[in-house]
Every structure is written in structure tokens, then in C-alpha cells.
TIRO-2110 file (N, C-alpha, C; in Angstrom, 1 decimal):
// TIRO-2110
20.5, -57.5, -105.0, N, 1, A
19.7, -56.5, -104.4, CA, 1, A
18.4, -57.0, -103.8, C, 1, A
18.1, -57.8, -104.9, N, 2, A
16.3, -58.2, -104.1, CA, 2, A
16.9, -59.1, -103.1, C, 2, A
17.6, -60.0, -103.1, N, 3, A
18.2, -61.1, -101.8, CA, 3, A
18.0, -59.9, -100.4, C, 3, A
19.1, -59.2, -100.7, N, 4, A
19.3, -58.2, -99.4, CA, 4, A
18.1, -57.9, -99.0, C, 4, A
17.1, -57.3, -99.8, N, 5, A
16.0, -56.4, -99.1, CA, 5, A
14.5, -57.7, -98.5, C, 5, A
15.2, -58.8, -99.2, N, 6, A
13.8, -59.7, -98.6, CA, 6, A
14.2, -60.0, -97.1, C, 6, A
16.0, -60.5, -96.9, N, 7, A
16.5, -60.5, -95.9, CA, 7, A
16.3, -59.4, -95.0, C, 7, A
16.1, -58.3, -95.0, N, 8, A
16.1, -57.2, -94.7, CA, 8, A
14.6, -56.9, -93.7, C, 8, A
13.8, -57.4, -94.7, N, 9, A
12.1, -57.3, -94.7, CA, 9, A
12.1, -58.4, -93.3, C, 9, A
12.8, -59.7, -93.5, N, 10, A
12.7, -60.7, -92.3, CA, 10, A
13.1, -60.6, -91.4, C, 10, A
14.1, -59.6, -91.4, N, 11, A
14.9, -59.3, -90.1, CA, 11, A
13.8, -58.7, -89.0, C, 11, A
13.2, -59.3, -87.4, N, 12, A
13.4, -59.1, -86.7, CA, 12, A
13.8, -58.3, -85.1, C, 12, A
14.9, -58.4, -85.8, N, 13, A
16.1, -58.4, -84.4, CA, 13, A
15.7, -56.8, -83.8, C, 13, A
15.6, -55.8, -84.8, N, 14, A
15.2, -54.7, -84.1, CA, 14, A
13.9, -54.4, -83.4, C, 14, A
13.1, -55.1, -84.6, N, 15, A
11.6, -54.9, -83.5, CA, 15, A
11.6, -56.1, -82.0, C, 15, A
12.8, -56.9, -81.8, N, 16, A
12.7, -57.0, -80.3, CA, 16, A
13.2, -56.2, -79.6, C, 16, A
14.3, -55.8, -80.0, N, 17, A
15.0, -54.7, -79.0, CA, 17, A
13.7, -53.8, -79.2, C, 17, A
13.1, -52.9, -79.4, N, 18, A
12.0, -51.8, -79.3, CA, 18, A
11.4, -52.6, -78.3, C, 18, A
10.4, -53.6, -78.3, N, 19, A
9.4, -54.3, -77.8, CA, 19, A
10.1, -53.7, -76.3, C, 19, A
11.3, -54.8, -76.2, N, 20, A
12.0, -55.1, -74.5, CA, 20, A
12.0, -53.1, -74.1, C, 20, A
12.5, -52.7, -75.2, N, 21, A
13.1, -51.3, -74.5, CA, 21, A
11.3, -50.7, -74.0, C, 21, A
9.9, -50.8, -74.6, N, 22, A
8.9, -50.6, -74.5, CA, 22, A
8.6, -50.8, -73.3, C, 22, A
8.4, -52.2, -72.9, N, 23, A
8.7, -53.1, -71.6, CA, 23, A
9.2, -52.4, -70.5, C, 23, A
10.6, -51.9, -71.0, N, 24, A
11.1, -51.8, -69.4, CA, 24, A
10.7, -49.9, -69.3, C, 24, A
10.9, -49.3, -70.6, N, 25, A
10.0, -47.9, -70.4, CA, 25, A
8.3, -48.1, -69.4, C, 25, A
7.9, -48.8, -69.6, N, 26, A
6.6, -49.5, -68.9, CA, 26, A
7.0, -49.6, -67.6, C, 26, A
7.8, -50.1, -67.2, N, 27, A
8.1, -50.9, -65.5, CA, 27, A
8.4, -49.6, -65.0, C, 27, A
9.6, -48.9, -65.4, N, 28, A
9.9, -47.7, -64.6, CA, 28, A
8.8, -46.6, -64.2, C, 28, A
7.8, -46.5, -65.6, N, 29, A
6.7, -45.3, -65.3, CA, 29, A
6.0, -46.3, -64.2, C, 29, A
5.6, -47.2, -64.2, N, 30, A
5.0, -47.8, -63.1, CA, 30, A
5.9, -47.9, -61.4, C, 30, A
6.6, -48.1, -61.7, N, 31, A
8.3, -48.2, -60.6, CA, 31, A
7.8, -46.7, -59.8, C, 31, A
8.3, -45.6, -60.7, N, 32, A
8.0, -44.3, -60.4, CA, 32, A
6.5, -44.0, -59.9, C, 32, A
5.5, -43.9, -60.2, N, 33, A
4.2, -43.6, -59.7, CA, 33, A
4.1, -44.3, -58.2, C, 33, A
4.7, -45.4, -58.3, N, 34, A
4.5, -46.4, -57.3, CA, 34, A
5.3, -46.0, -56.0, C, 34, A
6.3, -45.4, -56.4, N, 35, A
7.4, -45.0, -55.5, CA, 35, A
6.7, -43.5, -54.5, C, 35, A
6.1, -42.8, -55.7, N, 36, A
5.6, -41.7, -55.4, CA, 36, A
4.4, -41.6, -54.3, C, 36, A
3.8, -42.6, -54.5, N, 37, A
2.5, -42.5, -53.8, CA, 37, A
3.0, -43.3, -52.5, C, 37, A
3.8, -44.0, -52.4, N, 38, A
4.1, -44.5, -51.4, CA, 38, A
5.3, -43.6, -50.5, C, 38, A
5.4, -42.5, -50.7, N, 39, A
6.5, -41.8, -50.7, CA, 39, A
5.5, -40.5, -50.0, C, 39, A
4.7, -40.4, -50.7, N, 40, A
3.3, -39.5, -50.1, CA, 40, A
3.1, -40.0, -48.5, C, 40, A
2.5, -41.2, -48.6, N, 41, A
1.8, -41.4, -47.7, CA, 41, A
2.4, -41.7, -46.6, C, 41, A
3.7, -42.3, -46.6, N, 42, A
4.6, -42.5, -45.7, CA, 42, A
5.1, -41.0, -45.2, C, 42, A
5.1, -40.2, -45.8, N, 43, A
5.3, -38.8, -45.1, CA, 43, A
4.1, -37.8, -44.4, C, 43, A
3.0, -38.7, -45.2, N, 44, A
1.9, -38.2, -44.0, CA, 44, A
1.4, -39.1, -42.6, C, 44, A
2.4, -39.8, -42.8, N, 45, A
2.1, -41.2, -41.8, CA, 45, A
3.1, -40.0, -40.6, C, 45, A
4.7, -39.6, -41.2, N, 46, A
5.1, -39.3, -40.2, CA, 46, A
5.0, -38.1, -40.1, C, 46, A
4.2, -37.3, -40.4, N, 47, A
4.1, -36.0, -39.8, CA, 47, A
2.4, -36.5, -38.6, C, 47, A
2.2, -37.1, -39.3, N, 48, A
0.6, -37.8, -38.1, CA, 48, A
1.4, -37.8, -36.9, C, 48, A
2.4, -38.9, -36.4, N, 49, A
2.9, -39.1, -35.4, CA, 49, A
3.5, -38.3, -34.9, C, 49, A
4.4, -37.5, -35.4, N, 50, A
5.2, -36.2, -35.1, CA, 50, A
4.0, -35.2, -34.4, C, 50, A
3.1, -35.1, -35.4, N, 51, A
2.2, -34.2, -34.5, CA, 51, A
1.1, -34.7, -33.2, C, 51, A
1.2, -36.3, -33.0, N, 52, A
0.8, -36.7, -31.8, CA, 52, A
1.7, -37.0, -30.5, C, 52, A
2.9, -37.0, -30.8, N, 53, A
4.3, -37.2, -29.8, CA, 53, A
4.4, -35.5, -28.8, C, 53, A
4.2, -34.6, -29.6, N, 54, A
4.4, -33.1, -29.4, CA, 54, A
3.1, -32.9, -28.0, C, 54, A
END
């Protein structure tokens, strides 16, 4: 029993997976905001032009 739980204590392997999954939760909220604002402005770009073509 103590073998297992010291093994257990050293184990790792899951606090990498969290970390990476932290990581790419991180890129997306950034991905997204990034998308949005550029998503904004490009549609005030073309209603600018739309309303100087008329």
C-alpha cells in the first residue's frame, strides 16, 4: 500500500495533461477575442465604403 501511494504522489502525468489543456483553453479565449474585434472592424470598414459608393 505505501509503495502504491508514494508512486501515486510522483505521478505527474496528469498535472501535464491539465497544464496543456490550460494552454490551449488560453489560445482559444485569445483566438476568439481576436477574431471578434477584427470581425468588428472589418464590418465597419465595409459599411464605410458601402456608404461612400451610394
Amino acid at each position: 500500500m505505501k509503495f502504491t501511494l508514494a508512486r501515486f504522489l510522483n505521478d505527474e502525468s496528469g498535472a501535464t495533461a491539465v497544464e496543456y489543456s490550460l494552454m490551449a483553453a488560453l489560445i482559444a479565449v485569445i483566438a476568439i477575442s481576436a477574431l471578434t474585434k477584427l470581425g468588428s472592424n472589418l464590418s465597419n470598414k465595409f459599411n464605410n465604403i458601402a456608404g461612400n459608393v451610394t
